[in-house]
C-alpha positions in Angstrom: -50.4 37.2 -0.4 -54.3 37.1 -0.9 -54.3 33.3 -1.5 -52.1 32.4 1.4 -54.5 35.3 3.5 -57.4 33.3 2.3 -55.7 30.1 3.2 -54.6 31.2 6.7 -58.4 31.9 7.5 -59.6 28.9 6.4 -57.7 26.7 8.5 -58.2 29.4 11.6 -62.1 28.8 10.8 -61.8 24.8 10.8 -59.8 25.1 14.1 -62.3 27.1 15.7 -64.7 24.8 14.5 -63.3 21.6 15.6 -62.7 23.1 19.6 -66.2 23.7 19.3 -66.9 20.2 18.3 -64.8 18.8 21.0 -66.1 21.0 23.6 -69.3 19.6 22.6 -68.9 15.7 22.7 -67.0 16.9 26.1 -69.2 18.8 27.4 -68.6 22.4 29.3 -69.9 20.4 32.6 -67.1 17.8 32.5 -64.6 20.3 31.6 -66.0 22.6 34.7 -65.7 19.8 37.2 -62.1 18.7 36.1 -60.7 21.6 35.6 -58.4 21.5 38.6 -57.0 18.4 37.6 -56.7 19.2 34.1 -54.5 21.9 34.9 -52.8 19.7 37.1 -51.9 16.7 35.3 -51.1 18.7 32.1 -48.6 20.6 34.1 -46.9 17.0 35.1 -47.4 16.1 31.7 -45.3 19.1 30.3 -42.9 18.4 33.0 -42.2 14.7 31.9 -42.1 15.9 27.8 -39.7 19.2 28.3 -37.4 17.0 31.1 -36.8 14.0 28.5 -37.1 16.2 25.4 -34.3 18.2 26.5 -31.9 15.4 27.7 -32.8 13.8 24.2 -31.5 17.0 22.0 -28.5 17.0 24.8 -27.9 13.3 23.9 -29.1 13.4 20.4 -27.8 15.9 18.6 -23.8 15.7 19.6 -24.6 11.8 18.7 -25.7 12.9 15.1 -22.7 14.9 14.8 -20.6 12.2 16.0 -22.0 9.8 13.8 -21.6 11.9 11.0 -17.6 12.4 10.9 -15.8 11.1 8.5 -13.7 8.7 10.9 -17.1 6.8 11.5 -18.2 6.0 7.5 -19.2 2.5 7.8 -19.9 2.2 11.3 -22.8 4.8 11.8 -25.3 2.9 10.7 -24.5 -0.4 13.6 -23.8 2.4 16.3 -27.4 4.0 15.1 -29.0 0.6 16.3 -28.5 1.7 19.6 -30.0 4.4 19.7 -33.4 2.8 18.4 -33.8 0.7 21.2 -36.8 3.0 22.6 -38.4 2.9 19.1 -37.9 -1.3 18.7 -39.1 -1.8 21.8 -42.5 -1.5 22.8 -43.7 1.9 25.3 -45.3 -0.3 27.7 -42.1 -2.5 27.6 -39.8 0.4 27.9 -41.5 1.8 30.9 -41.3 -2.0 32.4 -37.9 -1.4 32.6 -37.1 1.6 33.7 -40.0 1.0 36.3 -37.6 -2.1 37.2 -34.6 -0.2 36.9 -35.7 2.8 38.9 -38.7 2.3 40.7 -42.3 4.1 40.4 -42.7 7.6 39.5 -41.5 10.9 36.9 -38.1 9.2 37.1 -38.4 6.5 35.0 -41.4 8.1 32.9 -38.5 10.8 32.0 -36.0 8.0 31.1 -38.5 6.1 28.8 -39.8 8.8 27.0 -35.7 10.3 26.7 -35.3 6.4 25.0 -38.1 6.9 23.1 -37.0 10.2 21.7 -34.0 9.8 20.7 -34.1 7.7 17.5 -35.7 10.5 15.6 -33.1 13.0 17.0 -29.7 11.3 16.4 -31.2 10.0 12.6 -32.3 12.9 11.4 -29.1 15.0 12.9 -27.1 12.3 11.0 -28.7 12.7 7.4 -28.7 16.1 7.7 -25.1 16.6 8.2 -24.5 13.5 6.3 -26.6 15.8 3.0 -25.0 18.9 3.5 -23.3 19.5 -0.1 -19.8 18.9 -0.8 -19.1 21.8 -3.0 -19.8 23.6 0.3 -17.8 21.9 2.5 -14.9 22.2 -0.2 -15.1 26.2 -0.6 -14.9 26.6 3.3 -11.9 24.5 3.8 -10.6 26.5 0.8 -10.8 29.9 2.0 -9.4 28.4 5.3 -11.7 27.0 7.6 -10.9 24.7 10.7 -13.0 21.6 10.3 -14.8 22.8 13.4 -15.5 25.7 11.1 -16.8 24.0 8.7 -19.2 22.0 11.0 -20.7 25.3 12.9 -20.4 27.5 10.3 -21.7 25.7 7.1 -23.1 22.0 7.8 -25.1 22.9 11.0 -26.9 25.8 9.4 -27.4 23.8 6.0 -28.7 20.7 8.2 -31.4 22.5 10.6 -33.9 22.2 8.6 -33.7 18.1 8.6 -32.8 18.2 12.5 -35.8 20.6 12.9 -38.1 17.8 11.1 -36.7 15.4 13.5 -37.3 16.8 16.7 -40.9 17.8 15.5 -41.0 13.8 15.2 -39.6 12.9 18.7 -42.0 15.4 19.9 -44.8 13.8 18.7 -44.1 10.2 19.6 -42.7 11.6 23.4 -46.2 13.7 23.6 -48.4 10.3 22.4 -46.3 8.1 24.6 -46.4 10.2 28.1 -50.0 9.3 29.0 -49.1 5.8 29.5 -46.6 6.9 32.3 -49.8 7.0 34.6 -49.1 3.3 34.6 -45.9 3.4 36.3 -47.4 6.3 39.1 -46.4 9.3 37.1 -48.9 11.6 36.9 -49.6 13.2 33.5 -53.0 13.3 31.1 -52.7 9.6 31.1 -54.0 10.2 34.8 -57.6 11.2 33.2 -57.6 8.7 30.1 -56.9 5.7 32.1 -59.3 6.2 34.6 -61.7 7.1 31.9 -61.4 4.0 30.2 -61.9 1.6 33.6 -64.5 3.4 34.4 -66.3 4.0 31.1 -66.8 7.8 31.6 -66.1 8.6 28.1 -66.3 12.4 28.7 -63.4 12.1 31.1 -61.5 9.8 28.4 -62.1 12.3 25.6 -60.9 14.8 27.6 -57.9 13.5 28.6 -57.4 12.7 24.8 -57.9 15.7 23.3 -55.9 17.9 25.6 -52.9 15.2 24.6 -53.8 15.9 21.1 -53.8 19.3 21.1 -51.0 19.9 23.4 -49.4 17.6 20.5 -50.4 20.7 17.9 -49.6 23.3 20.2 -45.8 22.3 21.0 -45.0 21.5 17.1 -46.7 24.6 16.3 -44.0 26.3 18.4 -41.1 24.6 17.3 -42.1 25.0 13.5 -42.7 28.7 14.5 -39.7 28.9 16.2 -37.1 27.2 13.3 -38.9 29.3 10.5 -38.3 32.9 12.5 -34.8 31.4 13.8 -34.3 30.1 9.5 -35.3 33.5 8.4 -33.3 35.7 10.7 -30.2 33.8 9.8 -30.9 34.0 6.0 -31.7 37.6 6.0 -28.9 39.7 5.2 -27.1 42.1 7.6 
């Protein structure tokens, strides 16, 4: 307890430490005169990673299951080459599209970051289910389980974990991709780093980087948070 005590203040103090930093090469001045439109665009920018993020697990996750039946053994790997058409493809390529498919604006931001999400979602749903022991799977069908028992009752528990780890991935990759939907007239923190960069003001770059950074930390802080309470709850006995 004392060790993981000592360990927890550690990291507090090197997270203190490196806001400092940041705020320094920033500058409290620059962070003063945008904060209006910091608050602004990383509103939108939430808006754009929730939106897709959420019709990713709707999409991804009944995929993973699908995929993972026994009907499809030797097909789920060719199906699972759809689904990686965000990751194959380049971001900037990806928003080309849906920018030609649906015009300027959140619209198709949301639908290239959905494609660019899902890969991580479907896969890691897959091998998670695809893992869960057999001995398991043979003692619930034993003492009488449905297979759609089986599935909510004993390989969807066992497999969170994995589907956890893959949704903390397709959060990552949809929080480092949104910035670039600035260049399709979404607004998001991509609306400070671009500008930034054409007009060399690196304080307004950095802090249009950082924020994306950290709101990267904060959201898979959550979600870690979130799976280990929901993990431990559902382990505890009742």
């Amino acid at each position: 307890m004392a060790i993981r005590y000592g360990k927890g203040l550690i990291g507090g103090a090197l997270v203190i430490a490196l806001l400092a930093l940041l705020i320094h090469w920033i500058g409290i001045n620059t962070i003063e005169h945008y904060r209006d439109d910091l608050l602004f665009y990383l509103q939108a920018h939430l808006i754009l990673v929730l939106a897709s993020m959420l019709a990713a697990l709707v999409v991804g996750i009944p995929a993973g299951i699908f995929l993972s039946r026994p009907t499809m053994v030797g097909r789920a790997e060719r199906f699972m080459q759809v689904f990686n058409i965000g990751n194959t493809v380049p971001p900037l390529a990806v928003l080309a599209i849906a920018l030609g498919i649906l015009g300027i604006g959140s619209g198709p931001a949301i639908f290239a970051l959905f494609l660019a999400s899902l890969l991580p979602i479907v896969r890691n749903t897959y091998e998670g289910l695809k893992n869960v022991q057999g001995s398991l799977k043979e003692a619930a069908v034993g003492i009488g389980m449905t297979p759609r028992q089986v599935l909510w009752k004993v390989e969807l528990p066992n497999a969170v974990p994995i589907i956890i780890g893959g949704v903390r991935v397709a959060l990552a990759i949809n929080v480092g991709t949104a910035p670039l939907a600035f260049l399709i007239g979404a607004n998001s923190l991509g609306s400070l780093i671009f500008p930034g960069i054409a007009l060399n003001n690196q304080p307004q770059l950095l802090l249009g980087a950082a924020c994306t950074a950290l709101l990267a930390l904060l959201l898979d802080g959550l979600v870690t948070l979130a799976s280990r309470t929901w993990l431990e709850r559902g382990l505890r006995p009742s």
